[in-house]
C-alpha positions as CSV (number, residue, x, y, z in Angstrom):
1,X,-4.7,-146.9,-114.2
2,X,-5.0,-150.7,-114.9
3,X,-6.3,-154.1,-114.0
4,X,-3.3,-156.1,-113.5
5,X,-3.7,-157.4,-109.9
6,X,-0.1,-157.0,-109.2
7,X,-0.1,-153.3,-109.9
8,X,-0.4,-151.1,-107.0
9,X,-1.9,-148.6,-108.9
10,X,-4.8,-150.4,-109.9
11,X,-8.4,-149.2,-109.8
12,X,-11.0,-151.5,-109.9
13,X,-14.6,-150.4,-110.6
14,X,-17.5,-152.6,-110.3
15,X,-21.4,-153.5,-109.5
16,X,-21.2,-154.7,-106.1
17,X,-23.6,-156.3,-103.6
18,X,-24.9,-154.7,-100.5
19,X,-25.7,-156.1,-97.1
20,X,-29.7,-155.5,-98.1
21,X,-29.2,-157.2,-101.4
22,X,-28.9,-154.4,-103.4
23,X,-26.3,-153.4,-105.6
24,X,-23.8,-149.9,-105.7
25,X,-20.7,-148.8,-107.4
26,X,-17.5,-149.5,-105.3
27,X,-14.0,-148.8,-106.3
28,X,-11.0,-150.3,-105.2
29,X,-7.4,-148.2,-105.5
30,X,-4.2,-150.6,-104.8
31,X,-4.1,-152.8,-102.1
32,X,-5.5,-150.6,-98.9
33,X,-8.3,-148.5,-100.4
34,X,-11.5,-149.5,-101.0
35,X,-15.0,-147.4,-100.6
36,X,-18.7,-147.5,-102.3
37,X,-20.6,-145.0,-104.2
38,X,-24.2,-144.0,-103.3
39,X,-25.8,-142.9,-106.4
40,X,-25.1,-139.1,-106.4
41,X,-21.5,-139.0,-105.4
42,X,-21.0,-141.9,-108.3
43,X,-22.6,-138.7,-110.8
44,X,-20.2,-136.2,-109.1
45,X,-16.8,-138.3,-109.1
46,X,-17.7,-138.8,-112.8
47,X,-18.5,-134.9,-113.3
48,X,-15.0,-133.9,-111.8
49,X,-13.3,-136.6,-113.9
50,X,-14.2,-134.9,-117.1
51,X,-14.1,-131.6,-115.8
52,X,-10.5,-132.6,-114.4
53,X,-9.6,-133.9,-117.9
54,X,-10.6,-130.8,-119.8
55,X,-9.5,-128.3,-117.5
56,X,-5.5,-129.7,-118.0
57,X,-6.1,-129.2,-121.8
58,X,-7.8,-126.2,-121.2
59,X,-4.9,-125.5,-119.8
60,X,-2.2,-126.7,-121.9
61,X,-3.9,-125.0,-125.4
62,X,-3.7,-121.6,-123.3
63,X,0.7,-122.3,-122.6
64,X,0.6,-123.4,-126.3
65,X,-1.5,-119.8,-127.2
66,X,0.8,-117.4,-125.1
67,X,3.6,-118.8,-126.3
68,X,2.4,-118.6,-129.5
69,X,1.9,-114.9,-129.5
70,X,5.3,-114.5,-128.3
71,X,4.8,-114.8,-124.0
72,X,8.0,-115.3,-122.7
73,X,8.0,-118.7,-120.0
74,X,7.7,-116.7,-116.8
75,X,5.1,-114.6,-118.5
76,X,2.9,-117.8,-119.2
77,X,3.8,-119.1,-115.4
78,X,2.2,-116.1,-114.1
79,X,-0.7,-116.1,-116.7
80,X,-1.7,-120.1,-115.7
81,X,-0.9,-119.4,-112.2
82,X,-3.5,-116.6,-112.0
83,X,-6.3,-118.3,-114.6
84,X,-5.5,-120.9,-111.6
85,X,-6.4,-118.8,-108.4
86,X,-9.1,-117.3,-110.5
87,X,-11.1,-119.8,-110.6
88,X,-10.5,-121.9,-107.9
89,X,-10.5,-125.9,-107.4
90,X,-12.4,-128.1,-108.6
91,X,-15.3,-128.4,-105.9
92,X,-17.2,-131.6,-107.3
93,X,-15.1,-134.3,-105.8
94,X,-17.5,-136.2,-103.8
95,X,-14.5,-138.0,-101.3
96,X,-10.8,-137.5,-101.1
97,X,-10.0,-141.0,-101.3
98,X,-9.4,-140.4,-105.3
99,X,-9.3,-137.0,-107.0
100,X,-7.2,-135.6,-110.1
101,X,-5.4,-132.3,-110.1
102,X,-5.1,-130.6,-113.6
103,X,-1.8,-130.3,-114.5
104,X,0.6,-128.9,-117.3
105,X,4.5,-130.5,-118.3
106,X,7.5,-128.1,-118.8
107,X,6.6,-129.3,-122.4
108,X,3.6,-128.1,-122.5
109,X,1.5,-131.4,-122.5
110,X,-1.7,-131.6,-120.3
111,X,-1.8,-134.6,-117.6
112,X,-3.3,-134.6,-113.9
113,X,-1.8,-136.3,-110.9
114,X,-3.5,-138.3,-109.1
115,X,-4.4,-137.9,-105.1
116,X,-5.3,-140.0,-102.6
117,X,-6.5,-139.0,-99.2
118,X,-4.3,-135.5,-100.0
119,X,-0.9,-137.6,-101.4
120,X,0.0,-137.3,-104.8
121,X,0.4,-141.2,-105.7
122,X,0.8,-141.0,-109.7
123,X,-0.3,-139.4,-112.9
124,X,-2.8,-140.0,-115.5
125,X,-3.7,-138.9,-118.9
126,X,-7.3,-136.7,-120.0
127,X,-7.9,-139.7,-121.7
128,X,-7.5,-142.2,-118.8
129,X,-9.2,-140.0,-116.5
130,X,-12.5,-139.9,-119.0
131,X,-11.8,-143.4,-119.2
132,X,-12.4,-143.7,-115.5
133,X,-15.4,-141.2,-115.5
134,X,-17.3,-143.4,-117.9
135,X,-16.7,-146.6,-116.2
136,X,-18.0,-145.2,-113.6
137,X,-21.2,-144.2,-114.9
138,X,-21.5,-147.3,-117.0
139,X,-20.7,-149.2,-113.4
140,X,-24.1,-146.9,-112.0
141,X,-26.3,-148.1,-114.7
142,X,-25.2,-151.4,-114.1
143,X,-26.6,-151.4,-110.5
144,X,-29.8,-150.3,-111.6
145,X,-29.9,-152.6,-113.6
146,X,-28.6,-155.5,-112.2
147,X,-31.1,-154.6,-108.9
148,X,-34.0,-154.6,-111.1
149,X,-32.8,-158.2,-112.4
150,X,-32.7,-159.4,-108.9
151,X,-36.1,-157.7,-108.4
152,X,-37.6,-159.4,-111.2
153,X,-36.2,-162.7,-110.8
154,X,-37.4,-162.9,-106.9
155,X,-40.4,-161.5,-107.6
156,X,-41.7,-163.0,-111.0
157,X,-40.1,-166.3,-110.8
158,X,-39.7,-166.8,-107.1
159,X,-35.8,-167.3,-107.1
160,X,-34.7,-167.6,-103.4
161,X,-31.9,-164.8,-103.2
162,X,-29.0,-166.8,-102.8
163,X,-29.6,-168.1,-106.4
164,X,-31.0,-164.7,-107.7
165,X,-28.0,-163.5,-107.2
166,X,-25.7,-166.2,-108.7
167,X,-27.6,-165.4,-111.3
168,X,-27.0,-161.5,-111.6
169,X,-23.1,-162.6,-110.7
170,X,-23.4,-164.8,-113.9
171,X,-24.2,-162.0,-116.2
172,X,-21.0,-160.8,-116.8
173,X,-20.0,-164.5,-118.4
174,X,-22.4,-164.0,-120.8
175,X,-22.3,-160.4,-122.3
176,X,-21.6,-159.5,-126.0
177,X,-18.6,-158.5,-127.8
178,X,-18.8,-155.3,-129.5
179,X,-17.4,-156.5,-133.1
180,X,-18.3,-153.3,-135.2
181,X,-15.3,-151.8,-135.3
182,X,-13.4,-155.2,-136.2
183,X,-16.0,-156.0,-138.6
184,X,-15.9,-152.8,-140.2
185,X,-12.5,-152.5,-140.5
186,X,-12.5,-156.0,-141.8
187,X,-15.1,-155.3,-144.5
188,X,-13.3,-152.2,-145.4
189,X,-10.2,-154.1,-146.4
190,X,-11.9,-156.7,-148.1
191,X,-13.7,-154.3,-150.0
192,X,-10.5,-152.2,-150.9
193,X,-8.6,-155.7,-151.8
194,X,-11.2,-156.6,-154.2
195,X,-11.4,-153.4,-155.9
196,X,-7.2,-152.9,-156.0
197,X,-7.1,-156.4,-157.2
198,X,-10.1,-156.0,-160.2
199,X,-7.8,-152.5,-161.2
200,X,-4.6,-154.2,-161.3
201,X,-6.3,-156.4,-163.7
202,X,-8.6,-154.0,-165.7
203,X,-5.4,-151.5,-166.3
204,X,-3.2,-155.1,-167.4
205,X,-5.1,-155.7,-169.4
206,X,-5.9,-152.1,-171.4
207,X,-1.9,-151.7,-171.0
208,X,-1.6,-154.8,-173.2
209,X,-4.3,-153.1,-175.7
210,X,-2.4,-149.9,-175.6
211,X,1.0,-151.5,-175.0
212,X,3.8,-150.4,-172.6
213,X,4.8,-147.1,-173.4
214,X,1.9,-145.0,-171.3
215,X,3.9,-144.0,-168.4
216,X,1.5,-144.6,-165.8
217,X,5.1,-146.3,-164.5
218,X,6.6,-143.3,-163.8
219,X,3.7,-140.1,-163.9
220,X,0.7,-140.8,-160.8
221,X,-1.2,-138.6,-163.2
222,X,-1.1,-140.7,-165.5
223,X,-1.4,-144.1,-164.1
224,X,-4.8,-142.5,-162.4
225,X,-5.9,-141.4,-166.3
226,X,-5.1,-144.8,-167.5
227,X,-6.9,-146.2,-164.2
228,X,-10.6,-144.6,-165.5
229,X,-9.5,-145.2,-168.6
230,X,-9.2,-148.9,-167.9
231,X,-12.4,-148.8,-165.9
232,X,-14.6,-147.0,-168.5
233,X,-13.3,-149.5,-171.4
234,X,-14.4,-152.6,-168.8
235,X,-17.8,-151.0,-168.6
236,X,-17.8,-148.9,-165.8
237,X,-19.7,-145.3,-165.6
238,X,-20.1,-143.1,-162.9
239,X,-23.5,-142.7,-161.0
């Protein structure tokens, strides 16, 4: 799945307008597809996506298990075949317009194919599919949310629609980053940088006291004895 306009595979999920004002869930899939949520089936596509998702892993870590124990191929055909017919399809699947099969490679690597009004049309990964499935959800939110907006700003302010919903439209423009993993990452660096850099010092300087011939050069024990060493002499104790 992607976003890149000129993919045919693309699947667009967003917080669309109604004819009454409101807002719903629609999804868009290539060119010639194109349908809207009501609440429920939003909640049930989502369902089937992660149950889709783990069932082809599922799946997968039972191949990988059998063939562990020493199940020839056809013997773990026959075994995934029946776990297959056994318990049946996946029933959630509020439309046919988009659904995911669970599927396993000849190598043994989970993935599900992805239908379309009955048509296999490509493949996805577990991860793509949840992907999908919480998009979706975060897309259902987003219409309460973005209805109660509308709501408030008609009704408190006394916004004539047309510009209550400009409004509403604008809000994507203006929501935030998420920089905590960046700035995490960042400070974690930093912090390693500083404390590498004050080592390589602390340890110069106690090899020029104890002069070149420890070994830390050549023996990792050693260069992590001399490291404490070199912290304890600079004042450092443990907590």
């Amino acid at each position: 799945m992607t976003t890149d306009p000129n993919r045919p595979d693309m699947i667009w999920i967003r917080s669309d307008t109604m004819p009454d004002g409101s807002y719903a869930v629609s999804l868009d899939h290539g060119p010639d597809l194109a349908w809207t949520f009501t609440e429920g089936a939003a909640r049930r596509h989502a369902l089937a996506c992660f149950q889709a998702a783990h069932t082809a892993e599922h799946d997968a870590a039972v191949v990988a298990l059998l063939a562990h124990v020493g199940l020839d191929s056809e013997g773990v055909g026959l075994a995934l075949r029946e776990l297959r017919a056994s318990r049946g399809p996946i029933t959630t699947w509020p439309s046919t317009n988009l659904q995911w099969d669970p599927r396993v490679t000849p190598a043994g690597k989970p993935f599900l194919a992805t239908i379309s009004k009955g048509a296999e049309v490509g493949q996805a990964s577990p991860g793509t599919v949840r992907e999908h499935a919480a998009a979706v959800l975060a897309a259902l939110q987003a219409t309460r949310l973005d209805t109660n907006l509308l709501n408030v700003l008609q009704r408190t302010f006394a916004v004539d629609g047309g510009r209550a919903r400009a409004v509403v439209h604008d809000l994507q423009h203006h929501w935030p980053d998420d920089p905590w993993p960046d700035e995490i990452a960042e400070a974690t660096e930093a912090a390693v940088s500083a404390v590498a850099g004050a080592l390589d010092e602390a340890i110069a300087e106690f090899v020029d006291i104890r002069g070149s011939d420890c070994g830390y050069e050549a023996d990792p024990r050693a260069a992590a004895r001399l490291a404490v060493e070199a912290l304890l002499a600079a004042g450092w104790r443990p907590r």
